[in-house]
C-alpha positions in Angstrom: 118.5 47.0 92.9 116.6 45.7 95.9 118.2 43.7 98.6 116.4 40.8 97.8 117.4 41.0 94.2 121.0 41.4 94.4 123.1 38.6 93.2 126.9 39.7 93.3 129.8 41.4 95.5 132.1 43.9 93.0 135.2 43.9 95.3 137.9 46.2 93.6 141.4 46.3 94.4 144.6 47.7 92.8 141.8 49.3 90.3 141.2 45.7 89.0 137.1 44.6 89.7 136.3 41.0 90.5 132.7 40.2 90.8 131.5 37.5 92.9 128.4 36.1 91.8 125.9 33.8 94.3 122.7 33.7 95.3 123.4 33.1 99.1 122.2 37.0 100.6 123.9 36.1 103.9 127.3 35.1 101.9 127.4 38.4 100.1 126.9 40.4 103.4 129.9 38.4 104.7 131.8 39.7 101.5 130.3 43.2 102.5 132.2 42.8 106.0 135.3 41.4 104.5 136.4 43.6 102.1 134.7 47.0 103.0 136.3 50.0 101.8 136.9 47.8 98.2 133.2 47.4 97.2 132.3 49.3 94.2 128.7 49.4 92.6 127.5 49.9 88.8 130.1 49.1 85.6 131.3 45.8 84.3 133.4 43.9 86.3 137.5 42.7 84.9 136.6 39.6 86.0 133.7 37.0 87.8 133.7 34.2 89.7 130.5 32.1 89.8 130.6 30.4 93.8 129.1 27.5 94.8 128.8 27.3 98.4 129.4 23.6 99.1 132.4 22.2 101.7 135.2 19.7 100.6 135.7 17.0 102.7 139.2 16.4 101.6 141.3 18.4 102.7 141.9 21.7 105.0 143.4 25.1 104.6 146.5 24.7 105.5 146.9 22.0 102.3 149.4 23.5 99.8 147.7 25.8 96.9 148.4 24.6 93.4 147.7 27.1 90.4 148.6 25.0 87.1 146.7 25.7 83.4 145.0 23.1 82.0 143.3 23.4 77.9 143.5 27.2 78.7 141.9 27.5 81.7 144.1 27.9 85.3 143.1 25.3 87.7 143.0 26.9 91.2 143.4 24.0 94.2 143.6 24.1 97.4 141.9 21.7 100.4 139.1 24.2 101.4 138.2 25.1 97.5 138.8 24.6 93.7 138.7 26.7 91.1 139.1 27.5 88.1 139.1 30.5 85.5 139.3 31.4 81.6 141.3 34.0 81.6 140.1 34.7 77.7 136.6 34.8 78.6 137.4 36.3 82.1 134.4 34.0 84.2 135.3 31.3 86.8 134.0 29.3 88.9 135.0 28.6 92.8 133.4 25.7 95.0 134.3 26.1 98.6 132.8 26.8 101.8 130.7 29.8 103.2 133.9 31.8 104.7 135.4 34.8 103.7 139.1 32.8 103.8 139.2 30.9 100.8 137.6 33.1 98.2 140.5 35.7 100.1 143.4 33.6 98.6 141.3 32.6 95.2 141.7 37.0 94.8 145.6 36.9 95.8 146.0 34.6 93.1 144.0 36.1 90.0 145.6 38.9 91.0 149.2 37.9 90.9 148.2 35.7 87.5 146.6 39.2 86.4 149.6 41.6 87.5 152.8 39.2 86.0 151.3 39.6 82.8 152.0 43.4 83.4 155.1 43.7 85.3 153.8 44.2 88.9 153.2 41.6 91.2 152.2 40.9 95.3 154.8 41.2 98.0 155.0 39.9 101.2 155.8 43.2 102.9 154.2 45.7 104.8 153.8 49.6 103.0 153.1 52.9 103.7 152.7 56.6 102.1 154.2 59.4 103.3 154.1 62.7 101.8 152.9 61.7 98.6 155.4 58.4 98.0 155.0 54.9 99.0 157.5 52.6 100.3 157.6 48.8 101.3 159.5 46.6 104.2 159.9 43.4 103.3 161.8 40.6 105.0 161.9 36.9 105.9 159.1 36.5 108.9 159.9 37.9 112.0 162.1 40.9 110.5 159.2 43.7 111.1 157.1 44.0 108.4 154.4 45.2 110.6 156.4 46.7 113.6 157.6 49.4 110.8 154.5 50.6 110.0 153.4 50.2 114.1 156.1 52.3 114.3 154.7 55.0 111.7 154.5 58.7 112.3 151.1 59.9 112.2 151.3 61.7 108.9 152.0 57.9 107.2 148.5 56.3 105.8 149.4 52.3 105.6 148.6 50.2 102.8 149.3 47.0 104.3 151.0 45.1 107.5 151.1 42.1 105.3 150.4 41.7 101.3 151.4 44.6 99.0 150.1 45.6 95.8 152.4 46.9 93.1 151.7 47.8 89.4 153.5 48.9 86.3 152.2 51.9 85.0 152.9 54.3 82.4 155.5 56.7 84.4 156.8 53.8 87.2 155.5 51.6 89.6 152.5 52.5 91.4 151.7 50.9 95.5 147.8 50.0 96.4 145.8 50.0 99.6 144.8 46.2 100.2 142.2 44.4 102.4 144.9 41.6 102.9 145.5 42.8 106.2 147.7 40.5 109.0 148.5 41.0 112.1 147.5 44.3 113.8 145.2 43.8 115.9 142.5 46.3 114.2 143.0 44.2 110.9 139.8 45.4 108.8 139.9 49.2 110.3 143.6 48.5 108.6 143.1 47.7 105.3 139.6 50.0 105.1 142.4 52.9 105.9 144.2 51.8 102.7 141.2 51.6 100.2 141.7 53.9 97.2 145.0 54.7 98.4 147.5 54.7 95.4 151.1 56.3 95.6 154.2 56.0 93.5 156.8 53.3 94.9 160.0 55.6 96.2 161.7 52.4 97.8 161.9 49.1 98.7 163.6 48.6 102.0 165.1 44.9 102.9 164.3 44.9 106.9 167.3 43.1 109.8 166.4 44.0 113.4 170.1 45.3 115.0 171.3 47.2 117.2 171.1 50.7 115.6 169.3 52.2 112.6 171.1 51.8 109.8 170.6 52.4 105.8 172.9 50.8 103.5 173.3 49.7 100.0 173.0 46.2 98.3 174.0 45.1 95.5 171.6 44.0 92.4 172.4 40.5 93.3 170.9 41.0 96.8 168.3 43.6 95.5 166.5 40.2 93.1 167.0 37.8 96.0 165.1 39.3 98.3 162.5 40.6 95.9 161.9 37.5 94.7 162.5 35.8 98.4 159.1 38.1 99.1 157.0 37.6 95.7 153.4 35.9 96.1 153.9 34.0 93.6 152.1 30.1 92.9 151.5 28.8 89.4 153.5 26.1 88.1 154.1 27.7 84.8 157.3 28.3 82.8 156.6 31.6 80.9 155.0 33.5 83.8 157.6 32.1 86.2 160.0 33.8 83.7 158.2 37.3 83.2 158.1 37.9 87.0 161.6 36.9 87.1 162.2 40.0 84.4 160.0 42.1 86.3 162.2 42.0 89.7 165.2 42.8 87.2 162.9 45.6 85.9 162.0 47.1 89.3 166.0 46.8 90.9 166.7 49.0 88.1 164.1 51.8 88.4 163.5 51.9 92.2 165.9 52.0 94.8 166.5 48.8 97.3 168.3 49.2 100.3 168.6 47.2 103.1 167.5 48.7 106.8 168.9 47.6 110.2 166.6 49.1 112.9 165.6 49.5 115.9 161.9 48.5 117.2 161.9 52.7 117.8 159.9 55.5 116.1 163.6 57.1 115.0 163.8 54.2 112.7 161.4 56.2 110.5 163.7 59.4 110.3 165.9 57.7 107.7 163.0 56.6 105.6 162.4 58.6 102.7 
């Protein structure tokens, strides 16, 4: 297909394709940029998202999202876009300005709608693999989800300083590379690092800055809270609310959580494993 002829961006992540459909060329490229390392050519897409390129006036995005179904479609809202998507039929339709930002949190969202039907969800941690296993450090903000995996040996490929991608698949959990990258400073070299990455989860590990590194137990009550604390997780609906809910039981009892006191140190990664 010539340049001049292409109509769509194919942007896979967590092995799940969304196509984003629109005429704008210059748009596309900027999808191109984005999400490099998670375009994929040729085969039919999971999902597509038709995008008109056209501003709202009224509001910004720093608005609160809402995600709420209405006659069987989910209603996506935000004050830089709206949205919304049939799951049944698996098309949408976004209406938002020409930046790569809101059609960024339009994907976070299928994809936590997509995953809770499945057991796995998005996490606001950081993750890494290490000699074939994955592990994620999650935390209230400010506890060092990305100074852990600054602090990475070189023989640890990161996933993510920011959003991690889970899945429930036959024989456990499985941990993706994502382009939802945060704060290091090399953000896209990051999350293009992490493409087509895909380990099994060994551990979740609750973070506390202290004064020593320290790995210690918690209890199953502790384990959900701060699962859950950390889930992405926006629509205002009852049975998926409830199904992610099962899910954190479901991962607390097949993958250990432990909490880790650390250090801002390279030792800190000694005890991971």
């Amino acid at each position: 297909m010539s340049a001049a002829a292409r109509s769509r961006a194919d942007i896979c992540i967590g092995g799940i394709t969304v196509s984003v459909r629109s005429s704008d060329e210059a748009f596309l490229q900027l999808l191109d940029q984005r999400y490099a390392g998670f375009m994929v050519q040729g085969g039919a897409p999971d999902y597509a998202f038709d995008i008109e390129l056209a501003p709202l006036r009224e509001g910004s995005p720093d608005d609160d999202v809402r995600v709420y179904r209405s006659n069987g479609r989910w209603r996506l809202e935000r004050g830089d876009f709206r949205a919304e998507w049939d799951p049944a039929l698996r098309q949408g339709h976004i209406r938002q300005s020409a930046n790569p930002y809101s059609i960024d949190t339009v994907l976070r969202i299928v994809h936590s709608l997509v995953l809770a039907r499945e057991g796995g969800f998005l996490m606001h941690a950081s993750s890494a693999v290490r000699n074939g296993k994955a592990f994620f450090f999650t935390g209230v903000s400010g506890a060092g989800k990305t100074t852990m995996v600054r602090l990475a040996p070189p023989d640890t490929a990161v996933l993510s300083d920011e959003i991690s991608y889970l899945r429930k698949e036959a024989g456990g959990y499985y941990a993706y590379g994502t382009p939802f990258a945060g704060e290091l400073a090399r953000a896209e070299e990051l999350a293009r690092a992490g493409a087509g990455l895909r380990a099994p989860l060994e551990a979740v590990y609750l973070l506390t800055q202290g004064a020593e590194n320290r790995v210690s137990d918690v209890g199953k009550a502790e384990a959900v809270r701060g699962i859950l604390r950390n889930m992405l997780f926006f629509a205002e609906d009852t049975e998926l609310v409830q199904a992610v809910f099962l899910s954190a039981l479901e991962l607390i009892e097949r993958v250990p959580v432990r909490r880790l006191t650390f250090l801002p140190e390279t030792e800190v990664w000694k005890l991971i494993q």
